[in-house]
Each structure stands twice: as C-alpha cells, then as structure tokens.
C-alpha positions in Angstrom: 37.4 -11.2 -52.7 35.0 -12.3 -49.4 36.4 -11.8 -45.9 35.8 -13.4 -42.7 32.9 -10.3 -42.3 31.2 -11.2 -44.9 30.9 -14.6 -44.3 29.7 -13.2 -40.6 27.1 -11.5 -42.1 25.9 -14.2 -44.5 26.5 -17.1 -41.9 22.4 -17.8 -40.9 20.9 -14.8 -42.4 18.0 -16.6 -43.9 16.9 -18.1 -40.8 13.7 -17.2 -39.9 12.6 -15.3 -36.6 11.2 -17.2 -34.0 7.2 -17.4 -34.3 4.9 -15.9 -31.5 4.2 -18.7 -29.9 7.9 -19.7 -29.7 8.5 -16.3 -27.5 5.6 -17.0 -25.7 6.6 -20.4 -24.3 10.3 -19.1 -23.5 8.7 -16.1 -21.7 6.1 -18.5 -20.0 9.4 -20.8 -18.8 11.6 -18.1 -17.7 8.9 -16.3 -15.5 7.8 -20.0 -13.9 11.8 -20.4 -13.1 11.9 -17.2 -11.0 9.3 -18.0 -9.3 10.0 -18.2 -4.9 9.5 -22.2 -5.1 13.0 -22.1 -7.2 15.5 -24.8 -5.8 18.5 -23.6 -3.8 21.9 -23.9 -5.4 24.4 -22.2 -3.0 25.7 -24.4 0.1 25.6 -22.4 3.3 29.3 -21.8 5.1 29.5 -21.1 8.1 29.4 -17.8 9.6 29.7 -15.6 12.8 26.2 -13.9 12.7 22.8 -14.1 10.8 23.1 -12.6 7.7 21.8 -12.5 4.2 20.2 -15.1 2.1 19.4 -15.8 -1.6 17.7 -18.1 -3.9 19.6 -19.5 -7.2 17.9 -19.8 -10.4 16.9 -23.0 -11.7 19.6 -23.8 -14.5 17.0 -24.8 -16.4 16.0 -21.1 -17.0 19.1 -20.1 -19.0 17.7 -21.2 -21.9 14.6 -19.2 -21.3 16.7 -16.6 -20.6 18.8 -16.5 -23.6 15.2 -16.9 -25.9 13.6 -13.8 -24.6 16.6 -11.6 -23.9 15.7 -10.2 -27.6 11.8 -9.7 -26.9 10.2 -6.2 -26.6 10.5 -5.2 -22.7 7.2 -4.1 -22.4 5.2 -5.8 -20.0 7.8 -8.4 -19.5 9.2 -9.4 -16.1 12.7 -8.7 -15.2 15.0 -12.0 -15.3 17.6 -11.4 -13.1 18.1 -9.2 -9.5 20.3 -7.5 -11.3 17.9 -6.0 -13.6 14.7 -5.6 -11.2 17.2 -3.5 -8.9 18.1 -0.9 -12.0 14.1 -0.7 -12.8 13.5 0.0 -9.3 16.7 2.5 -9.2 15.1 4.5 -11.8 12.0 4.9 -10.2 13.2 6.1 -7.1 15.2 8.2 -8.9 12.0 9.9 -9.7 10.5 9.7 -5.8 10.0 13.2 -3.8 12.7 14.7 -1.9 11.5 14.1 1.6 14.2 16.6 4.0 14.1 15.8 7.6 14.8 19.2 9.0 15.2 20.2 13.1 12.5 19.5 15.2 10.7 17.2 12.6 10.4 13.1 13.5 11.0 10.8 11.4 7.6 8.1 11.9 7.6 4.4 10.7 5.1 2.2 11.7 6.3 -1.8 11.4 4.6 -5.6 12.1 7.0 -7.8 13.0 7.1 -11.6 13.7 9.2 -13.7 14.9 8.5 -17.7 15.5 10.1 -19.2 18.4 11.3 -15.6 19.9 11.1 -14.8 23.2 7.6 -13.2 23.2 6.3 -15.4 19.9 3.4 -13.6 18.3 3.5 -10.7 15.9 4.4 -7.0 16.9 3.2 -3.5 16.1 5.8 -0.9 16.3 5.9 3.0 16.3 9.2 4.8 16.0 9.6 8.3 16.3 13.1 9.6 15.5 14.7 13.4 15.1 18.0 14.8 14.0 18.5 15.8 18.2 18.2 12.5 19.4 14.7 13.0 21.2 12.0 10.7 20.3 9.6 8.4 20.7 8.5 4.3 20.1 5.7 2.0 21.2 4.8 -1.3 20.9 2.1 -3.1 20.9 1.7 -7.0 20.8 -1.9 -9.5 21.2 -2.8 -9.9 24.7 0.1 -7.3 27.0 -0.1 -3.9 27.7 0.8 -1.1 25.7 4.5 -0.1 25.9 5.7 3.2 25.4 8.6 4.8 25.5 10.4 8.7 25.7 14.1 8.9 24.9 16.8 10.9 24.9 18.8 9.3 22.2 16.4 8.6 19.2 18.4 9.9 16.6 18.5 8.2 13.1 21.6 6.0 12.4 22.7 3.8 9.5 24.0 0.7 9.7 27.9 0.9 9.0 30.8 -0.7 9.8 32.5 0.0 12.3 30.4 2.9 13.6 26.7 3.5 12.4 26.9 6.7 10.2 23.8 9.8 11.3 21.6 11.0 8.7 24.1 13.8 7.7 27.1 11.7 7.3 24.8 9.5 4.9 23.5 12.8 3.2 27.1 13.9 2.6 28.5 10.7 1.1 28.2 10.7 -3.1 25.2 10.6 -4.9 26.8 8.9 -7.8 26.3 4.8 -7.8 30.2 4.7 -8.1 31.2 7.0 -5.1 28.2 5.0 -3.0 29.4 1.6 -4.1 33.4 2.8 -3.1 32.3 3.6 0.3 30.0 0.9 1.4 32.1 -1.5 0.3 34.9 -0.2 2.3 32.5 -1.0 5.0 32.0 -4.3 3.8 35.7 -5.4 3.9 36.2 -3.5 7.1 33.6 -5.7 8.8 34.8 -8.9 6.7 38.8 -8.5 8.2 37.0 -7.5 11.8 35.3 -10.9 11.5 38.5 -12.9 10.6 35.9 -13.8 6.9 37.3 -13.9 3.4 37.0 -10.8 1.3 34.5 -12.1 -0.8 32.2 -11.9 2.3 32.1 -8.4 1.9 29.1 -8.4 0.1 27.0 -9.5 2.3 27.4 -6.8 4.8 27.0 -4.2 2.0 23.7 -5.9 1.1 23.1 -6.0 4.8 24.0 -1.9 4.4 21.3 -1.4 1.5 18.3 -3.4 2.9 18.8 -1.0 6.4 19.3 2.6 4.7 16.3 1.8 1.9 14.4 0.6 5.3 14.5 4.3 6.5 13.6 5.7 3.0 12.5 8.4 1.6 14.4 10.2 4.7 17.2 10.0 2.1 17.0 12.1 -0.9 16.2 10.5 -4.4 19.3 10.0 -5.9 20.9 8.3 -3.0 18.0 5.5 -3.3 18.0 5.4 -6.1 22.3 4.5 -6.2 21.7 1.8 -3.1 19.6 0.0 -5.6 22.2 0.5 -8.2 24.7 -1.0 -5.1 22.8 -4.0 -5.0 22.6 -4.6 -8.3 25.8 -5.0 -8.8 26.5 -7.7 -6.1 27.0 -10.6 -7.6 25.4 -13.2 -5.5 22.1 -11.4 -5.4 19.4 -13.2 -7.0 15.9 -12.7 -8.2 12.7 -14.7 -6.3 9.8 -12.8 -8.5 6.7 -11.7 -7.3 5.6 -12.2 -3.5 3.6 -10.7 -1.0 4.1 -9.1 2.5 3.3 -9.8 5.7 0.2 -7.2 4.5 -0.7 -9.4 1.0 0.7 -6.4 -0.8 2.4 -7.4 -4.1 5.8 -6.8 -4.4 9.4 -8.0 -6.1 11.5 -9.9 -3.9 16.0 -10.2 -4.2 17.7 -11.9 -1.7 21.0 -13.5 -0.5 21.9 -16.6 0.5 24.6 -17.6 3.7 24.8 -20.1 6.9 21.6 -21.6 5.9 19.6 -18.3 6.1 18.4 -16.6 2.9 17.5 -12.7 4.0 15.0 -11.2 2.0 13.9 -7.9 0.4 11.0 -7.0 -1.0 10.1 -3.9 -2.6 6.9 -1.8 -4.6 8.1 -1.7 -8.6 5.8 1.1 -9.1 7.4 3.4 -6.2 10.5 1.8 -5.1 9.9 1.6 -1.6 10.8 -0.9 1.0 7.5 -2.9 1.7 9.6 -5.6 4.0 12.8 -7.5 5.2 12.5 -11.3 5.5 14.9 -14.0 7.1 14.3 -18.0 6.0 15.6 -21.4 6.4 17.0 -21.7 2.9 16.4 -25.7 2.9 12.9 -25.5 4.4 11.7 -21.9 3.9 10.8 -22.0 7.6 10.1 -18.2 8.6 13.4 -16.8 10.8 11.9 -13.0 11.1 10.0 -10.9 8.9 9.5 -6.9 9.5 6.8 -5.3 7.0 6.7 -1.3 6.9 3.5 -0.3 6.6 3.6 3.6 7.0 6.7 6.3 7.2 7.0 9.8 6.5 8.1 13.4 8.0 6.1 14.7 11.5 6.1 17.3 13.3 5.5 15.7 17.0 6.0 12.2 19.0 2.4 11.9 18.7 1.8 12.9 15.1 1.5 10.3 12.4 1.7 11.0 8.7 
C-alpha cells in the first residue's frame, strides 16, 4: 500500500538536472545583483548619532539565489553577508596569534578622508599604543606641518557600551561565538535603553562593536576574530555589497548596514581576514561621509619602530 513518502519520493523524480548553461546564467545573475550599485531597500529612521549603514539586495536575486544554492562552492561567490562573514571567520580562525606583551606598541598606520571636514583633504596617521598607556601618534596631511604627539594615556581600548573595555578585559571575555555574541549584545541593548531607541536597534551598536575591535586586529587572538565575524554574521540586517576596493585599490569583500540615511561600511581581505577599511555613505546618493583605510599594523618594540 503507497504512503504519503512514497509519493514524496516519486513526486518529480524524472526531472532532469538543470544543464550547464542554466547554472551558469543563475550564477552570472546572482553575482551581478550583489554587486555595490544594488538599489537600497531599507528607509532610514531617525537616529541620535551616525551609525551603520547597509545595502539590500535586489529582490530580483532570490531567484538567482535559490538556482545556485545547489551548485559546487568552489570558486563561487558568497550570496549573502551572512555567508562571506563565516568564510572569513574561518580564516582568521587560522591567522597567527599576535600577543601584545609589556613594553611592546601596538602600530597602525591609517589614510583617512573626510569631505567637507574641518581640515578637508586626506590624512596619514601613525598610532602607537601599549598596555601602560604611554604612546605615541602623528599625523600628517598635504600642505601643514607634521604633527606629533607623546602621551601619557595611549593605552588600547574597545569600543563598549557604557565604558570602553582594555585589551585584557576583551582577552578575558569568551572565545566561543555564543559567549561573544551574549556579551556584546548586552552592550548593544545597554546603549539602545541609554539612547531612549527600540531594542531592535541594538544591532547596530554591536556591529558598530565588531567593525572597531576587528579594526585593532590581530592584537586579539585568533579565535576571538574569528567569533566577531561569527557576531556579525548573525545580525540580521547586515547585507552583502560584493567585491570593492579601498581607499588603496586593494580588492576586498564589503558588508554593511543601513540607518539615518548613512550606510557604514566594512570591507575586509577573504584570503586573510583582515580589516582593509571602514566606510560611511549617503545611502541615497553614495556620497562619501568618511572613509579610514589601514594600511599597516603589527607588534613594536618602540614609538619610533614600525613593523
């Protein structure tokens, strides 16, 4: 006597798989939808700061979507934020262990620009930071004299609400993408009630909290990058722009969040999972807000050393 499973498994089992160049137009649609020129969905609200922006997917693309969800993932492009972030979570997961110990520095070298600030053209930064507090910046900028700076209170911080965590309160919170997601979303809802904003705002100070601590990395260990990705990744008003370049032409994978008009940008290296730059646009216009590219970082040994 048949059942309702085996009608399941006879209902369309002689129809044929879909021919080459049917997966190759679906792919071909799909990666032309994520591209950055992708028409905004979301409607900005309104908001009491600058914060994160985003870029909805065409609707058009769910059918892509759906097509080559089944295809070999070799050599194909991720098709949502969600699943670039896990693909760059598990190669930082596989990045060097970089320990800022006492008396190191922490150095990062940054170009900035910012159209319509109060000094206009682009910037050149050098920040030295230590576990003590001592350290070190300079900046430089087209056409004004070199200014440098010693301080007495340089040491690293994380964004956090409502106190900025040091590096060994961020060291000591859990590895695990669970643990991570628990605490920095406590955060988020901290700063959402502080702000008199709806809970659901919460994410965008936690993806506020991930583009800042990946923005110091690899001063954290490997399997805390590696779980901020996971953190973002499981936001779910994060989208996926595709391929851009930085403010230095290098090639990267941009995700980003929409609010208030403003879409804020990240864009990171697929092959090694590092930060490459933080952008701010007009969502309607893609009018450049800021934009901060990181060219160099790493471990020192002076306020005059570079890696």
């Amino acid at each position: 006597m048949s059942t309702e499973i085996d009608h399941l498994r006879a209902f369309r089992s002689d129809d044929a798989a879909p021919d080459p160049d049917a997966r190759a137009a679906a792919r071909a649609l799909l990666l032309e939808r994520i591209a950055p020129t992708a028409p905004l969905r979301r409607a900005p609200r309104p908001r009491s700061r600058i914060l994160v922006g985003g870029l909805g997917l065409a609707a058009a693309a769910a059918a892509a979507i759906a097509l080559v969800a089944g295809l070999d993932s070799g050599g194909v492009q991720p098709a949502t934020a969600a699943e670039a972030l896990r693909e760059a979570a598990d190669v930082a997961a596989q990045g060097p262990d970089v320990a800022l110990q006492p008396g190191q520095y922490w150095y990062v070298r940054s170009e900035s620009r910012q159209p319509g600030g109060d000094r206009g053209g682009p910037e050149v930064r050098e920040d030295w930071f230590s576990l003590t507090g001592q350290g070190r910046w300079v900046v430089r900028r087209p056409g004004e004299p070199e200014e440098e700076h010693s301080i007495a209170d340089g040491a690293l911080s994380y964004s956090f609400f409502p106190q900025p965590l040091t590096y060994e309160q961020v060291r000591a919170l859990p590895a695990d993408v669970n643990g991570l997601y628990d605490a920095i979303e406590r955060a988020g809802m901290a700063w959402a009630s502080g702000n008199g904003l709806p809970v659901a705002d919460r994410t965008h100070e936690m993806f506020t909290i991930v583009g800042d601590w990946l923005r110091a990395a690899p001063a954290l260990p490997p399997a805390r990058r590696a779980a901020l990705y996971r953190v973002a990744a499981r936001l779910p008003d994060v989208e996926l722009l595709g391929k851009v370049r930085d403010g230095r032409a290098r090639e990267g994978i941009a995700v980003a969040q929409t609010d208030d008009g403003l879409r804020r940008e990240l864009v990171f290296d697929p092959d090694t999972a590092q930060l490459l730059m933080q952008r701010t646009v007009r969502a309607g216009s893609g009018e450049l807000v800021y934009e901060s590219t990181y060219v160099e970082s790493g471990v020192v040994d002076s306020t005059t050393a570079r890696p």
